[in-house]
VODOSE-745118 format. One record per residue: x, y, z of N, C-alpha, C in turn. Coordinates in steps of 0.02 Angstrom, whole numbers, plus 32768, in hexadecimal, padded with zeros to 4 digits. Each point is the difference from the previous one (the first is absolute). Layout:
REC  n.c1  n.c2  n.c3  ca.c1  ca.c2  ca.c3  c.c1  c.c2  c.c3
REC     X     Y     Z      X      Y      Z     X     Y     Z
...
***
This chain:
REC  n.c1  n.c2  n.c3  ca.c1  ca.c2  ca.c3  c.c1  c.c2  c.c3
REC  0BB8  E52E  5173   803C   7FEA   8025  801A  7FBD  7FE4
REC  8033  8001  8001   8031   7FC7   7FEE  800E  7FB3  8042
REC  8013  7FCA  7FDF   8028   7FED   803E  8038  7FFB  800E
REC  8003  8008  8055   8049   8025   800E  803C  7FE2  7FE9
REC  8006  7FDA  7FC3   803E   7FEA   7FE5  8012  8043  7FCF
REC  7FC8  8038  7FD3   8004   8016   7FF4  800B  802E  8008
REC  8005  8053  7FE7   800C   8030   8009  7FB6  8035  8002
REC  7FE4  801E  8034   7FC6   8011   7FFE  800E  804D  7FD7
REC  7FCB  7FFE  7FCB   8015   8041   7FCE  7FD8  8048  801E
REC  8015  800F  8034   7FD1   804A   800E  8011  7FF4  803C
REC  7FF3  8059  801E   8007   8011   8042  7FD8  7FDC  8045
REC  801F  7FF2  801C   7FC6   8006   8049  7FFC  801F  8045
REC  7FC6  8028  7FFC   7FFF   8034   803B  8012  7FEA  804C
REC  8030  800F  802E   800E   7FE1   803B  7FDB  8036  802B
REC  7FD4  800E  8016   7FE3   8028   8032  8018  7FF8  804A
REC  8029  8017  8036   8014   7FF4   8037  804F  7FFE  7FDF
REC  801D  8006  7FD5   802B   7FEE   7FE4  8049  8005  8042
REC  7FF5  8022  8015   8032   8004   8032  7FEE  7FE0  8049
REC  7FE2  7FD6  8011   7FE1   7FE5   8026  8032  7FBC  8012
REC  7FE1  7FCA  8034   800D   7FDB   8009  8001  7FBB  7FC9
REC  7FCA  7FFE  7FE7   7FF0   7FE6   7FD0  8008  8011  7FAE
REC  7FF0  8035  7FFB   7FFD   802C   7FB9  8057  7FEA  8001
REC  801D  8022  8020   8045   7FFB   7FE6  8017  7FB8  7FEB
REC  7FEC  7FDA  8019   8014   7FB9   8004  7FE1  7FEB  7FAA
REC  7FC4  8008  7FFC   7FD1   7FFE   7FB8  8048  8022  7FD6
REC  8002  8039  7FF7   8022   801F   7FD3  803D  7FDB  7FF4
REC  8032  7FFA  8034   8043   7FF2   7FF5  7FFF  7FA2  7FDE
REC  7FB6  7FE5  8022   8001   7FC3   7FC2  7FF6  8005  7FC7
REC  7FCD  8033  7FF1   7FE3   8013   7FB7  803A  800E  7FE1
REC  802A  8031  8010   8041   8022   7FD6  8032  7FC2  7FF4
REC  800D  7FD2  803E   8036   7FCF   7FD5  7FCF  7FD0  7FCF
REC  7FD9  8002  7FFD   7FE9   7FE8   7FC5  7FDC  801C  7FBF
REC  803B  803D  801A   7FF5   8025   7F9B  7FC3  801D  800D
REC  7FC9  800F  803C   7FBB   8004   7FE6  7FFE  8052  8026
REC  7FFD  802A  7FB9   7FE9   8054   8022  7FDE  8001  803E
REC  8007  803B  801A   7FCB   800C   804B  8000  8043  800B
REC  7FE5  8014  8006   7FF2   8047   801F  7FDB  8010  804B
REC  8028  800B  801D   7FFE   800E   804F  7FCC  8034  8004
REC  7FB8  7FFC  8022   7FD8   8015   8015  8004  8018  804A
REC  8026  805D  8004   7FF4   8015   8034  7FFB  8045  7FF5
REC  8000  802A  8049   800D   803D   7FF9  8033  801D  7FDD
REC  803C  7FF6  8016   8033   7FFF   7FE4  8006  7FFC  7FC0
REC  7FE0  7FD8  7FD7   8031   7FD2   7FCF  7FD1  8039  7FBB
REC  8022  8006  7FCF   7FDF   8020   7FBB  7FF9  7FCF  7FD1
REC  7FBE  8000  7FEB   7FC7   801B   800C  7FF5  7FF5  805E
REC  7FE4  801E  8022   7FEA   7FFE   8046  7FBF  7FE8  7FFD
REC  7FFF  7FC6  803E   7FC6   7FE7   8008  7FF2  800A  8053
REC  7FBB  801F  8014   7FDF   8014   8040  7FC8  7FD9  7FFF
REC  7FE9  7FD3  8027   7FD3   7FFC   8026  7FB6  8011  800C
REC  802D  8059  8015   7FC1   801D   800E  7FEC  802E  7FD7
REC  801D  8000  7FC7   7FF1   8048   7FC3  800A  7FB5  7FC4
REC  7FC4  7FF9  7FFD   7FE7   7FC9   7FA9  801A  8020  7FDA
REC  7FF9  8046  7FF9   8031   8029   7FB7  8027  7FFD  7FEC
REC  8038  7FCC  8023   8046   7FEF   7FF6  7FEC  7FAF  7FE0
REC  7FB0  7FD8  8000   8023   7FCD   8007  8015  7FE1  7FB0
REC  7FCE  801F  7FBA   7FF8   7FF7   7FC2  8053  8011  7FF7
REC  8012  802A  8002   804B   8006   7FF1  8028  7FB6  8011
REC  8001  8005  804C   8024   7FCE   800D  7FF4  7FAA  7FD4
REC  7FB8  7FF8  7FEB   7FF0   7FCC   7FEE  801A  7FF5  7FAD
REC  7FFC  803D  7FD0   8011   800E   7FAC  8036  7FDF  7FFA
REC  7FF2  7FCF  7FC6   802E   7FCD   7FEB  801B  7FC7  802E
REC  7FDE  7FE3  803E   8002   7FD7   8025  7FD3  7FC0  7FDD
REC  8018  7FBF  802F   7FE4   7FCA   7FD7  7FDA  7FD5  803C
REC  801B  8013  804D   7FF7   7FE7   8033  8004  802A  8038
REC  7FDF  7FE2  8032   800C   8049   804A  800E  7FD1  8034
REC  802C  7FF9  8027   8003   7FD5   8056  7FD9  804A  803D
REC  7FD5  7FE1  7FFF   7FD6   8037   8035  8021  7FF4  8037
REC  8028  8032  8021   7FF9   7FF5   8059  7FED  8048  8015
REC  7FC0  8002  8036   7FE9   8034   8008  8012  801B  8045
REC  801E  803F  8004   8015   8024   8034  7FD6  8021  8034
REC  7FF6  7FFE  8042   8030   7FCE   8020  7FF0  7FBE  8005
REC  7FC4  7FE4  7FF8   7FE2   7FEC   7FF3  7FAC  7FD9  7FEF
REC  7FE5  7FD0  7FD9   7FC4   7FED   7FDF  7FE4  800C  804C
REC  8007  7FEA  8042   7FD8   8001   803F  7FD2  8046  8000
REC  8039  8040  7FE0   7FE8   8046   8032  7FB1  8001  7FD5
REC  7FE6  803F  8011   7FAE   8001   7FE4  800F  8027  7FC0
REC  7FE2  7FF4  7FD8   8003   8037   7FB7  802D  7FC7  7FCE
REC  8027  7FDA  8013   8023   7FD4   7FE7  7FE0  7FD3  7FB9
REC  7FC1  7FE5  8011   7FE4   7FD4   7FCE  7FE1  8044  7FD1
REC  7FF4  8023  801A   7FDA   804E   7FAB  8036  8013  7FF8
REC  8055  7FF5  8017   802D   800F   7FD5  802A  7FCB  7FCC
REC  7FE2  7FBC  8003   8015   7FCC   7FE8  7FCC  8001  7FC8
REC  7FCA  801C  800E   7FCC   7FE9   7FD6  801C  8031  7FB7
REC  7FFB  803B  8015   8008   803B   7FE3  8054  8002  7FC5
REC  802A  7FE4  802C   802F   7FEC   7FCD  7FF8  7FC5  7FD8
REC  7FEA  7FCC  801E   7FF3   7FC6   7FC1  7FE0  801B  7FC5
REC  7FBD  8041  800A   7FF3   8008   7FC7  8020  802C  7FD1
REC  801D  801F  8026   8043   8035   7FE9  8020  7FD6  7FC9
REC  8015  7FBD  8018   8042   7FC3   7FEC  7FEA  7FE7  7FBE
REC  7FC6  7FF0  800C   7FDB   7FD6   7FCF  7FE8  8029  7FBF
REC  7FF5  8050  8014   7FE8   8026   7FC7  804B  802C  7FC5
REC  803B  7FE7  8047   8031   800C   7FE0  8013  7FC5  7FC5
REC  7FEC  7FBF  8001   7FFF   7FC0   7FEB  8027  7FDF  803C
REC  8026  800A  802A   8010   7FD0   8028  7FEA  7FD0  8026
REC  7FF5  7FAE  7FF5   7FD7   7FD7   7FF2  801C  7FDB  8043
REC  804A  7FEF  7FFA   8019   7FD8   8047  8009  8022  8038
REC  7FE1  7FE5  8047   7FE9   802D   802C  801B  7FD6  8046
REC  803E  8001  8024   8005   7FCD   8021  8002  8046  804C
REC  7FDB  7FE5  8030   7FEE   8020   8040  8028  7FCA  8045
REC  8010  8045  8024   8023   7FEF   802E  7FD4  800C  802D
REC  7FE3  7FC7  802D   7FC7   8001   8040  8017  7FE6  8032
REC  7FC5  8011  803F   8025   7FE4   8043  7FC6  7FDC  8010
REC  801C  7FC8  802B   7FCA   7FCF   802D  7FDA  801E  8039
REC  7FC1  7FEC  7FE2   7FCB   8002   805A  7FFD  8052  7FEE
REC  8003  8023  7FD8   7FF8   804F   8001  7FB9  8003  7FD9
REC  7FD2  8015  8003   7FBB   800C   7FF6  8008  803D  7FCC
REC  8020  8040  8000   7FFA   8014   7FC6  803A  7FF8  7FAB
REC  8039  7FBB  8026   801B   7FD9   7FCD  7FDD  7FDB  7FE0
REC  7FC3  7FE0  8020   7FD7   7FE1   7FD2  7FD3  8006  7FD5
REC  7FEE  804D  8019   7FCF   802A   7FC2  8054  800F  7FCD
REC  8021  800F  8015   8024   8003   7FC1  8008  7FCD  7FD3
REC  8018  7FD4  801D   7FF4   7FC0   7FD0  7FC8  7FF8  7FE0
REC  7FC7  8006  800B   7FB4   7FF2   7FD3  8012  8022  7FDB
REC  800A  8053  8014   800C   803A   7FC5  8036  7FD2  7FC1
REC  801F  7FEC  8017   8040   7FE8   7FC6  7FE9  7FD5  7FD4
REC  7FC9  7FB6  8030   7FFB   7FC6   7FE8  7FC4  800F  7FCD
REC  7FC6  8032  800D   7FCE   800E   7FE0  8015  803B  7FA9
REC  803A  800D  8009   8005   8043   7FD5  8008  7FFC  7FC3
REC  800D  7F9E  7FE9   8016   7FF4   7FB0  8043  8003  7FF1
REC  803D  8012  8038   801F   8001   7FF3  8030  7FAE  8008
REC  8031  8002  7FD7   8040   7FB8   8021  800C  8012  8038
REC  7FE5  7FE0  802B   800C   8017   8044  803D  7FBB  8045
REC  8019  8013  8002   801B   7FEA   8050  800E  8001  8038
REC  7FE6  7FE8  8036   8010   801E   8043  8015  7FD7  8017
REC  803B  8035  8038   803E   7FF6   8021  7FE6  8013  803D
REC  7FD5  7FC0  8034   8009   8017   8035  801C  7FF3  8033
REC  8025  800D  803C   802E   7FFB   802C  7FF9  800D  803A
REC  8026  7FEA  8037   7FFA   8008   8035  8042  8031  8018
REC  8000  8013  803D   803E   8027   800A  8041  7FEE  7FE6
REC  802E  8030  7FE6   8038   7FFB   7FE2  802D  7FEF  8040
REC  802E  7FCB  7FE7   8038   8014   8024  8039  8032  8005
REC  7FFF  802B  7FCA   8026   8027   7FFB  7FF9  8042  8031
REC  7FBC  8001  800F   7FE4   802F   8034  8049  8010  8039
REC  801C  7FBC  8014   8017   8006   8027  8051  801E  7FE2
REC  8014  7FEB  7FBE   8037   8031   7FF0  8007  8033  7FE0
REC  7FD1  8018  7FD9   7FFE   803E   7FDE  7FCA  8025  800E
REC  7FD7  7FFD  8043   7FC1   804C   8007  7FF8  8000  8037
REC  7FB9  7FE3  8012   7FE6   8022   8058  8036  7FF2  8022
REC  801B  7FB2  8021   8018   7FE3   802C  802A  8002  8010
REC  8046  801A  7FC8   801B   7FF2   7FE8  8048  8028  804C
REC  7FCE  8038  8015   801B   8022   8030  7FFD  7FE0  8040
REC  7FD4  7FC2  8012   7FE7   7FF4   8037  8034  7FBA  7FF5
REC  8027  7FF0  7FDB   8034   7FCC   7FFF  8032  8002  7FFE
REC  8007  805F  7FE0   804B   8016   802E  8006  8007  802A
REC  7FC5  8020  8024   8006   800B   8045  8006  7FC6  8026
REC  7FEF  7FB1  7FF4   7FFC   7FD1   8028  7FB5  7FF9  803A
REC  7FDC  8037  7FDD   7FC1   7FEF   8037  7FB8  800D  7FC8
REC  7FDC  7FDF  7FFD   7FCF   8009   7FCB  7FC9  7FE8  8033
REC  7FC8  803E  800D   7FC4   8017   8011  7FC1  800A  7FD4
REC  7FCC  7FC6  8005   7FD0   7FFA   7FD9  7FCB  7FF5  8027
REC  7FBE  800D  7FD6   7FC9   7FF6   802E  7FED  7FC9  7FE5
REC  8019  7FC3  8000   7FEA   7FBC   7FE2  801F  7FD7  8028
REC  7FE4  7FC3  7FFD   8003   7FC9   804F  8007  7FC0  7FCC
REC  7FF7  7FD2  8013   8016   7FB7   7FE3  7FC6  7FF4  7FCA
REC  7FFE  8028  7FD4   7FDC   7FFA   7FC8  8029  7FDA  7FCD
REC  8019  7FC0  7FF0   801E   7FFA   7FB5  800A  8032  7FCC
REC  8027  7FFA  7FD4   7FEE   802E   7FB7  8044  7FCE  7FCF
REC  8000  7FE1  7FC7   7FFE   7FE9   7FD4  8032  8023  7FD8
REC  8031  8028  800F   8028   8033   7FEE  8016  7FFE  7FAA
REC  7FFB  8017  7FD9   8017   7FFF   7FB6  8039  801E  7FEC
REC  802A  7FE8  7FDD   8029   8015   7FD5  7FFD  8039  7FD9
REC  8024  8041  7FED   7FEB   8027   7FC2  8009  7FE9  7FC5
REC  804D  7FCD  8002   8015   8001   7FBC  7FD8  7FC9  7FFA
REC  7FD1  7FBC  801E   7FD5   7FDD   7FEE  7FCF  8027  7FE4
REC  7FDB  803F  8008   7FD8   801B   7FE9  8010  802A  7FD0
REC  803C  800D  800A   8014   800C   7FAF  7FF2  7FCF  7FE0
REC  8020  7FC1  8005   800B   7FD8   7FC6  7FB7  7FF9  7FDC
REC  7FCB  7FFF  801E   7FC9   7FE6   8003  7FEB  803C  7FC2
REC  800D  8044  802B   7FD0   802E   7FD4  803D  7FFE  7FB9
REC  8028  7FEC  7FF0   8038   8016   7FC4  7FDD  7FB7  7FE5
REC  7FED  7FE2  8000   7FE9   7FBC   7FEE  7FA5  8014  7FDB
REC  7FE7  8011  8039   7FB2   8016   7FD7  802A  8032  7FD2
REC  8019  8032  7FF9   8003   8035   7FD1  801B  8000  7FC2
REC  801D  7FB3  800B   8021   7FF0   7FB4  7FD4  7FB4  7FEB
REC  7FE4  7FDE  8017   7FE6   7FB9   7FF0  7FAD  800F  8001
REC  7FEB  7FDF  7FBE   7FC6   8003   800B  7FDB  7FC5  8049
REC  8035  7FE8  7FF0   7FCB   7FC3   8030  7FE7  7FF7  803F
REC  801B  805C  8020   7FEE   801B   8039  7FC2  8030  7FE7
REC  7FE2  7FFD  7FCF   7FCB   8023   8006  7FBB  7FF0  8021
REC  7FE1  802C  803C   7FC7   7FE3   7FFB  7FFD  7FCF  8056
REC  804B  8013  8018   801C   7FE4   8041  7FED  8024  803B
REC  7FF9  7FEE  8018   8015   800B   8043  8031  7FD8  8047
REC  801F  802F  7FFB   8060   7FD6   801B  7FF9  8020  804E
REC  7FE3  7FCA  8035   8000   8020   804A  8056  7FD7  802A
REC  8010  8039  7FFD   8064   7FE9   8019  8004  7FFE  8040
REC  8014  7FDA  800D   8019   8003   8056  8043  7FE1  7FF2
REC  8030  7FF2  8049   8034   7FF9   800A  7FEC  7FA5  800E
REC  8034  7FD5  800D   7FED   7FB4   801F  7FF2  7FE9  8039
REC  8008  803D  802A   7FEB   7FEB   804B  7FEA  8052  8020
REC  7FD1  7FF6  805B   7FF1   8014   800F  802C  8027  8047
REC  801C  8043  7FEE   801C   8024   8041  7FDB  8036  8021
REC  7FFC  7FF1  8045   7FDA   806D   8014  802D  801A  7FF4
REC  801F  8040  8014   801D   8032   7FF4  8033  7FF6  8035
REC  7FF5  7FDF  803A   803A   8007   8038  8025  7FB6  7FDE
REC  7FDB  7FD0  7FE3   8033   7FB4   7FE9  803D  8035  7FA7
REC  7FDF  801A  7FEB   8009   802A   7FD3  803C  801F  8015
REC  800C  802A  8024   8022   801A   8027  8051  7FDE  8014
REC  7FDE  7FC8  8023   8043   7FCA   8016  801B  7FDE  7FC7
REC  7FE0  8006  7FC6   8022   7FE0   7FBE  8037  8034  7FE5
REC  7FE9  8047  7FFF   8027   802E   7FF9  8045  7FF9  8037
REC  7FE7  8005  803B   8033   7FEF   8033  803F  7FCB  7FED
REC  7FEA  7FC2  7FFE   8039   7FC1   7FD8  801E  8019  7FDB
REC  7FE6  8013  7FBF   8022   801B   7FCB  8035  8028  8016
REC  7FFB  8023  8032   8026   8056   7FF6  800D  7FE1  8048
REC  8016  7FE1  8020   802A   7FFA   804B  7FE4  8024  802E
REC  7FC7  802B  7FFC   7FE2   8035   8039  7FD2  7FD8  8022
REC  7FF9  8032  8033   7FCF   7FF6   802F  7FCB  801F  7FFD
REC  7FC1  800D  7FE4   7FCD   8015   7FF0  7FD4  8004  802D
REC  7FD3  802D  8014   7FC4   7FE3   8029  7FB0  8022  7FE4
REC  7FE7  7FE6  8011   7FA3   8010   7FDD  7FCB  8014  8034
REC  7FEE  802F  801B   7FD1   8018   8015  7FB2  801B  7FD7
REC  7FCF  7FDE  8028   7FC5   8022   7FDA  7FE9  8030  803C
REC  7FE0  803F  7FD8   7FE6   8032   8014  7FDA  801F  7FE7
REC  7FD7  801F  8019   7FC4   8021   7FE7  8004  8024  7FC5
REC  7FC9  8013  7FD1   7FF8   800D   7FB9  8017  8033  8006
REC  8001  8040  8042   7FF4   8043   800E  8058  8001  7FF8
REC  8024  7FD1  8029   8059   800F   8009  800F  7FF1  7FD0
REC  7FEB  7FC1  7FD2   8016   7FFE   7FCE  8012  803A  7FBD
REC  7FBD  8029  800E   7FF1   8057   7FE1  8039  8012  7FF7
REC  7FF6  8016  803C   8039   802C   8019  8046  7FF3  7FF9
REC  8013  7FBE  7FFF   803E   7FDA   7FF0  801A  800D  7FC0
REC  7FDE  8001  7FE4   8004   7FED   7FAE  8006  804A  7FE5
REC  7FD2  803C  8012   7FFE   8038   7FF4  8046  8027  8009
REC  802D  7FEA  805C   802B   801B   800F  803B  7FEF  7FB7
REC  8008  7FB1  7FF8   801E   7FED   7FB8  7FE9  8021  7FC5
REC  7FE6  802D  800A   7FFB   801B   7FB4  7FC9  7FDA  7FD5
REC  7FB5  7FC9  800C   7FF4   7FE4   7FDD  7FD3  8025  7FE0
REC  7FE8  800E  7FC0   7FBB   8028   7FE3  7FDA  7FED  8031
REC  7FC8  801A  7FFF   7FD0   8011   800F  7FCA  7FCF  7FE6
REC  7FF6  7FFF  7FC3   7FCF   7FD6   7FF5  801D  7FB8  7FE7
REC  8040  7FF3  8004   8019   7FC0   8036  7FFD  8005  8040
REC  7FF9  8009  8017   7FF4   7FF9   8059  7FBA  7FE7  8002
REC  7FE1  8017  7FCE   7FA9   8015   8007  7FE4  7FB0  7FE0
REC  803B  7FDD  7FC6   7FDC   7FCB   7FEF  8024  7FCF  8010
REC  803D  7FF3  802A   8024   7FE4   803F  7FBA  7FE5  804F
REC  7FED  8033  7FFE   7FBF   8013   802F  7FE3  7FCE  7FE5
REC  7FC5  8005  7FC9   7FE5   7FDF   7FE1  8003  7F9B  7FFE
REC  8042  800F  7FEC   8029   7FB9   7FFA  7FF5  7FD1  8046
REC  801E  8036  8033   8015   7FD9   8057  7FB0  7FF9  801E
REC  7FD2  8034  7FE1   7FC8   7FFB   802E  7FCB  7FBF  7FE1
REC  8009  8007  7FC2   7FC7   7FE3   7FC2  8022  7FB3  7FE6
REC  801B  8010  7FDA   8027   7FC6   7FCB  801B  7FD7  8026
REC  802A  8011  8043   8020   7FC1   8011  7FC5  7FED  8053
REC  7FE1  7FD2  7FE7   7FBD   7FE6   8025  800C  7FC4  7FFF
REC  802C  7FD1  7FD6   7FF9   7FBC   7FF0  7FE8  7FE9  7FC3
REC  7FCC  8047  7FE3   7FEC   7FDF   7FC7  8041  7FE2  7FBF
REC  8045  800E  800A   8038   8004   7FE0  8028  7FBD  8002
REC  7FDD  7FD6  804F   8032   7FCC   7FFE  8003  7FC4  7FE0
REC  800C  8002  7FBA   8000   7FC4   7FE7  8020  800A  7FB6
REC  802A  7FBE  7FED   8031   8016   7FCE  7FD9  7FE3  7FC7
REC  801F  8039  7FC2   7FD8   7FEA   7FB2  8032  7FFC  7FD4
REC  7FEA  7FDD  7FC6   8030   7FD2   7FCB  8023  8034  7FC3
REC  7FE1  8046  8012   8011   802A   7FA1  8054  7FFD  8008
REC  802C  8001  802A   8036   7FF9   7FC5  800F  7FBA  7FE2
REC  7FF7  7FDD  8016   8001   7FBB   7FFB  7FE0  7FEB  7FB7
REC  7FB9  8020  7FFA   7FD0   8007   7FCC  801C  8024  7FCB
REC  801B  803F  8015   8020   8026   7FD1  8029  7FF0  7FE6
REC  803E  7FE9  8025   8048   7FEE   7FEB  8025  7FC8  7FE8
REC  7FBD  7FD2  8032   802A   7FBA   800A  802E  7FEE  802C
REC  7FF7  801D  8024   8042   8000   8045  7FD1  8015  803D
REC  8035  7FEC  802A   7FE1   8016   8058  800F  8047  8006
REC  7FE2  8023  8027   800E   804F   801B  803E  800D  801C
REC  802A  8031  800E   8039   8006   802A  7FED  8002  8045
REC  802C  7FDA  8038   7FFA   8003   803A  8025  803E  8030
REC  7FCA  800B  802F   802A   804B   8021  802C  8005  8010
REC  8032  7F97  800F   803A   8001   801B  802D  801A  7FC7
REC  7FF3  7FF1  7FBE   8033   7FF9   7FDC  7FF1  806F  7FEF
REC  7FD0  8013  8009   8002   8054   8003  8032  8006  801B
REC  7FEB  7FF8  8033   802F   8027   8053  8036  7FE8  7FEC
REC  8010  7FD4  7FE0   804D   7FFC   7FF8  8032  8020  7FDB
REC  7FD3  8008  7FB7   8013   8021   7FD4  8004  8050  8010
REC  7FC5  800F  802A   800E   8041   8011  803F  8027  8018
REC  8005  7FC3  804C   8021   8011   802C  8058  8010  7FDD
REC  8000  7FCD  7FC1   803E   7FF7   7FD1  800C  8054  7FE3
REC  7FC5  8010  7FF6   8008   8042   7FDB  8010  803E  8023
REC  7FF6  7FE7  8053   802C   8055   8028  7FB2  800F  8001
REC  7FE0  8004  7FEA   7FB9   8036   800F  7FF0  8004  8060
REC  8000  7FC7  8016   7FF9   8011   803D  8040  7FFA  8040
REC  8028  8024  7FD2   804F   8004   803F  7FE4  8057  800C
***
């Protein structure tokens, strides 16, 4: 890899490519001249998940991979499928290995060993909840509607940026000097989900309100919306497990990464609200 004043000479695999993140990776990679090849079902060559037989294709003539693993590193089977492609990556020669992880998740952190132990240029990208959650996936319905029902209570959470975590992962994938990192992102301050909420509210002139409710309505809530299934299942996971407290406290990687402060949720919600997504 080059540094990013340069032009990086070879492909790099975006896995999640159509994602929250992946997309964000790609569309920086491309204005800067640098190939990519979108790693999905969809995309030719096709990349799955759950059938490895697709994944040597997808990797041939690649120079780099941005791992984000679907749905995600938390569910079980997750770290023997991280493991299993690194060696896939590495026997393809693909040497730069930058991983997208989550905080306080127990089988994100066997993934990470898997990464940090494997020989490869490795980087990890780990994060706390996106803010985007709230404009482009789960929530996203529960803020048109004006009423958002969760089974979470005055827990803090540290909310992140995507395009900060873009910047971060488009940064390891072209600079060496992210090799060998580990980049833990949070946002600059601490909101629950109902202060979260009323920030969205300002922005967009509504009246919002936040109810918590049991893991069971939440189910069912989310199901009636159309949510998968095994999102609902690691939503579950998240409300019952991850958000405990062990989460409340803010860390330095974009700052470390970039040189700059993180984006604040006010200045999200604003930008969002600018874009029509939640009229």
């Amino acid at each position: 890899m080059k540094h990013p004043d340069e032009n990086t000479q070879g492909t790099v695999l975006i896995l999640g490519g159509s994602g929250k993140t992946g997309r964000r990776v790609a569309e920086r990679l491309q204005a800067m001249k640098v190939p990519v090849r979108l790693g999905s079902r969809s995309a030719d060559p096709s990349f799955d998940w759950q059938d490895p037989s697709t994944w040597a294709r997808a990797l041939e003539g690649t120079v780099a991979a941005y791992i984000s693993y679907y749905p995600d590193l938390a569910v079980a089977g997750a770290p023997e499928a991280i493991d299993a492609f690194v060696r896939q990556a590495l026997a393809s020669g693909v040497r730069r290995l930058v991983l997208l992880s989550g905080r306080g998740e127990h089988e994100a952190q066997r993934a990470e060993q898997i990464l940090q132990q494997s020989g490869a240029d490795w980087t990890i990208v780990r994060c706390s909840w996106f803010m985007q959650n709230f404009s482009e996936s789960v929530f996203l319905e529960s803020v048109l509607a004006g009423t958002m029902s969760l089974p979470v209570g005055d827990v803090p959470e540290p909310f992140v940026d995507a395009d900060d975590i873009a910047d971060v992962a488009v940064a390891a994938l072209t600079d060496d000097r992210h090799v060998g990192q580990l980049y833990e992102l949070t946002g600059p301050r601490m909101l629950t989900f109902a202060q979260a909420l009323e920030e969205i509210g300002r922005a967009t002139g509504r009246t919002l309100s936040f109810d918590q409710v049991t893991v069971d309505e939440f189910a069912a809530t989310s199901a009636a919306q159309g949510v998968p299934p095994d999102i609902i299942e690691f939503l579950d996971y998240l409300f019952t497990e991850v958000l405990d407290g062990r989460n409340t406290y803010l860390a330095d990687g974009v700052q470390r990464a970039l040189g700059r402060a993180p984006r604040d949720f006010a200045d999200f919600a604003r930008d969002a609200a600018a874009s029509g997504v939640w009229r």
